[in-house]
C-alpha positions in Angstrom: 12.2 12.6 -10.5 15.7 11.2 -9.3 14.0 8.6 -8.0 12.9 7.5 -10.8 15.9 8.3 -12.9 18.1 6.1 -10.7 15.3 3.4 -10.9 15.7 3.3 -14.8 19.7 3.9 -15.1 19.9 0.7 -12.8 17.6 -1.6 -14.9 18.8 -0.3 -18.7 21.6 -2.6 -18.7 19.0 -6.0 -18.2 16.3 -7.0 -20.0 12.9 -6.9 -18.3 10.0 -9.4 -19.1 11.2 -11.2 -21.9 14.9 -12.0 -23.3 15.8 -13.4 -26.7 17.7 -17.0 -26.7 20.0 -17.8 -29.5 17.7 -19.4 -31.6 15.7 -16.3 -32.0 13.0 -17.1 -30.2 11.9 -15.2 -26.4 11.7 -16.6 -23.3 9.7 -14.7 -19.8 12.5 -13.9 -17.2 12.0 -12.9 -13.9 10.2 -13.7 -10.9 6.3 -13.5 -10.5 4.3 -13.9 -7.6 1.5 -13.3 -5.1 1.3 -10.2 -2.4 -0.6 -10.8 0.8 -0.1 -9.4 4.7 -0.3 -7.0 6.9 -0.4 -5.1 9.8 0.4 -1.3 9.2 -0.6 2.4 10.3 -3.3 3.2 8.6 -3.6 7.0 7.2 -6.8 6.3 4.9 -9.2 7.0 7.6 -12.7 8.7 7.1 -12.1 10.6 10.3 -8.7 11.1 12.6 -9.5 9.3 15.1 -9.9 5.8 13.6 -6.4 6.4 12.1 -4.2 3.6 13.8 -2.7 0.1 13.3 -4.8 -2.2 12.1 -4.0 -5.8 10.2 -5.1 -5.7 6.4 -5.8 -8.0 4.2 -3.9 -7.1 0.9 -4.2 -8.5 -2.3 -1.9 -8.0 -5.0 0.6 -9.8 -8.4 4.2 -8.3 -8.1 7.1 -9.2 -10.7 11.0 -9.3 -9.8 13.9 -9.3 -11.6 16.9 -9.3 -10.4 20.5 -7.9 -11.6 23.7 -9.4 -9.6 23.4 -7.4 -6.3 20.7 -5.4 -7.2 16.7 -6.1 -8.5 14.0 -4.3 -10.2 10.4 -4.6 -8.6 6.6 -3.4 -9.6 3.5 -4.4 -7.5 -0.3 -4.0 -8.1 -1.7 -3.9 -4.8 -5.1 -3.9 -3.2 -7.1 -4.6 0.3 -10.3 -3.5 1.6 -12.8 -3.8 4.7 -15.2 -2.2 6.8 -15.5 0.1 9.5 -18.1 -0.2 12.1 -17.2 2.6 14.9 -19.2 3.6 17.6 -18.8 6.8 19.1 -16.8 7.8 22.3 -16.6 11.2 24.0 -13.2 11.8 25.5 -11.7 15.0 26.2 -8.6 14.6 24.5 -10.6 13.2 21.0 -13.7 14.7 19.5 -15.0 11.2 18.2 -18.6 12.3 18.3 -19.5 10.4 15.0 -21.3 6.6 14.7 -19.7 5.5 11.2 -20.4 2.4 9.3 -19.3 1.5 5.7 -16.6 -0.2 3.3 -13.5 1.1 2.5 -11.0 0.2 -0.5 -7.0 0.8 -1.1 -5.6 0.2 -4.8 -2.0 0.9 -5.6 0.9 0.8 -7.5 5.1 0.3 -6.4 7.8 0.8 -8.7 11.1 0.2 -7.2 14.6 -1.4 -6.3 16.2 -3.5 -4.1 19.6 -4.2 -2.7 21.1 -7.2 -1.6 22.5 -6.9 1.8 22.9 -10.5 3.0 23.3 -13.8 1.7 23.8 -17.3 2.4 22.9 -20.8 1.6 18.7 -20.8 1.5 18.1 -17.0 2.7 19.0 -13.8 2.3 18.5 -10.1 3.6 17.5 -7.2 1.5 16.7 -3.2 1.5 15.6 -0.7 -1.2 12.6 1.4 -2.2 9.7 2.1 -4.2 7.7 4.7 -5.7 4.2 4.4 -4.6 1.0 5.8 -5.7 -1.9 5.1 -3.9 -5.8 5.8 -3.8 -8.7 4.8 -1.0 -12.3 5.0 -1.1 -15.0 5.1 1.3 -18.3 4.9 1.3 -20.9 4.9 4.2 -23.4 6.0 6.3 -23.3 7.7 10.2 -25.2 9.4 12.4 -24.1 12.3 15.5 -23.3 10.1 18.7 -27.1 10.5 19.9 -28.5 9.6 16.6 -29.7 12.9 16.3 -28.4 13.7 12.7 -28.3 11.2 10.1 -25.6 11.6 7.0 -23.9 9.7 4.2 -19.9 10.1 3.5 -18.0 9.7 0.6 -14.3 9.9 0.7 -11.5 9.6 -1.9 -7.9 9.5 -1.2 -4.8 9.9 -3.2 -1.5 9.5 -2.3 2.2 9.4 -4.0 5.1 9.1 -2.0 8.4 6.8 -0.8 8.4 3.2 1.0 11.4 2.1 2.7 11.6 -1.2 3.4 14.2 -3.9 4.8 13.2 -7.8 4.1 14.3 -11.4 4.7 13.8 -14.1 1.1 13.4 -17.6 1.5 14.9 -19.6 -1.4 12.6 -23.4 -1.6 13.6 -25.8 -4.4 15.4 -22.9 -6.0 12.7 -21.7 -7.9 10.2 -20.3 -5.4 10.6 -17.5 -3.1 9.2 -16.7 0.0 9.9 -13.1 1.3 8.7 -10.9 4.4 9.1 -7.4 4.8 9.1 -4.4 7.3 8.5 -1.0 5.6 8.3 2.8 6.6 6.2 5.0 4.0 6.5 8.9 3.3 3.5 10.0 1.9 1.9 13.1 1.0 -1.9 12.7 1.0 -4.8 14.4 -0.9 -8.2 14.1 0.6 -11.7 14.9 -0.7 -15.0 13.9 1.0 -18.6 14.5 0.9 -20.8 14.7 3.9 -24.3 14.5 3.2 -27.3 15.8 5.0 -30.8 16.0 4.6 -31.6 19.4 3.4 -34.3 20.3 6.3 -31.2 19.6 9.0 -28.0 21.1 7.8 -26.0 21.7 4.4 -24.4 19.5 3.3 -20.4 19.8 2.6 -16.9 19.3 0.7 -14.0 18.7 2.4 -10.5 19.1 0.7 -7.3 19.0 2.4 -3.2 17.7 1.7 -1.3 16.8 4.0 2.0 15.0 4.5 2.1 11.5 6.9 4.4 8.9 7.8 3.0 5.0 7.4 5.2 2.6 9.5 4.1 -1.2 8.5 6.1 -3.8 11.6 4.7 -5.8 8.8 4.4 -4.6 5.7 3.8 -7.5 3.2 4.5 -11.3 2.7 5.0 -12.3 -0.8 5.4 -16.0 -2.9 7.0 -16.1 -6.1 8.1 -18.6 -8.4 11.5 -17.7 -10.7 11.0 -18.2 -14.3 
């Protein structure tokens, strides 16, 4: 909640979107742009152990606006893949599990950032956003003998912080190029759905919440074009 109250007492004083000219007539303001990258910690994992770094493929619009110093940003971000694990007994790590299917992470970021840095075509930047998050997976597996056979389904939700700390690009002066790093605090609810064939074993829900940490070396490129 003060999150978000700082978020909107920074932006009241500027228009966002659209601004009226003298002539009485509105005009879009702002920057918008395209979201793509990158190679982060991955918490949305059907089991623990395939939790790790991994490069992603996201997809996503964002729009930027900014206010002297300071600039107001929303994302709608997505990425998906597929896992195709192969089980390995260690003694440290129950991975007893052969899991294949396709996985899918949609989200939303609402936040701010600060100008740290500036000179000539480049600059350096830091703030935060708001995140919510959700994942889906849906696939098939088998015990690491293929003696049991099963399908999963798992759906993930998430709200939480992302920190991050960037570098902008200024070309032509209307396009932007910007890289970030990013550190996310996220508390996690998970539900999935193992299911058996009746004759082997019952089949069962699994709910949990936890809290997890998502560091991202590199979080997200984006290219923007200022209006």
């Amino acid at each position: 909640m003060l999150f978000v109250f700082a978020l909107i007492s920074n932006t009241s004083s500027a228009q966002i979107f659209v601004e009226r000219t003298s002539d009485s007539t509105f005009k879009f303001i702002g920057e918008v742009g395209f979201v793509t990258g990158s190679y982060t910690y991955d918490q949305f994992a059907p089991d623990f152990y395939l939790e790790g770094f991994r490069l992603q493929l996201k997809k996503g619009i964002y729009y930027r606006l900014e206010n002297k110093n300071e600039a107001f940003r929303l994302s709608f971000i997505s990425s998906s893949g597929q896992i195709n694990h192969v089980a390995k007994q260690y003694y440290e790590i129950k991975d007893t599990v052969n899991l294949n299917g396709h996985w899918k992470n949609t989200g939303m970021q609402l936040g701010f950032e600060h100008l740290l840095f500036e000179q000539n075509y480049f600059s350096f930047y830091g703030g935060a956003d708001a995140v919510y998050r959700k994942h889906r997976f849906s696939g098939s597996g088998s015990s690491m003998f293929n003696e049991m056979n099963f399908q999963q389904k798992t759906n993930s939700y998430a709200i939480g912080t992302e920190l991050f700390f960037g570098i902008r690009f200024t070309i032509k002066e209307k396009i932007k190029i910007a890289v970030e790093s990013a550190y996310s605090l996220l508390c996690i609810s998970e539900h999935g759905n193992r299911i058996y064939p009746q004759s082997v074993i019952n089949s069962g829900l699994n709910s949990s919440q936890h809290f997890s940490v998502e560091p991202s070396p590199f979080n997200r490129i984006s290219i923007g074009y200022k209006f």
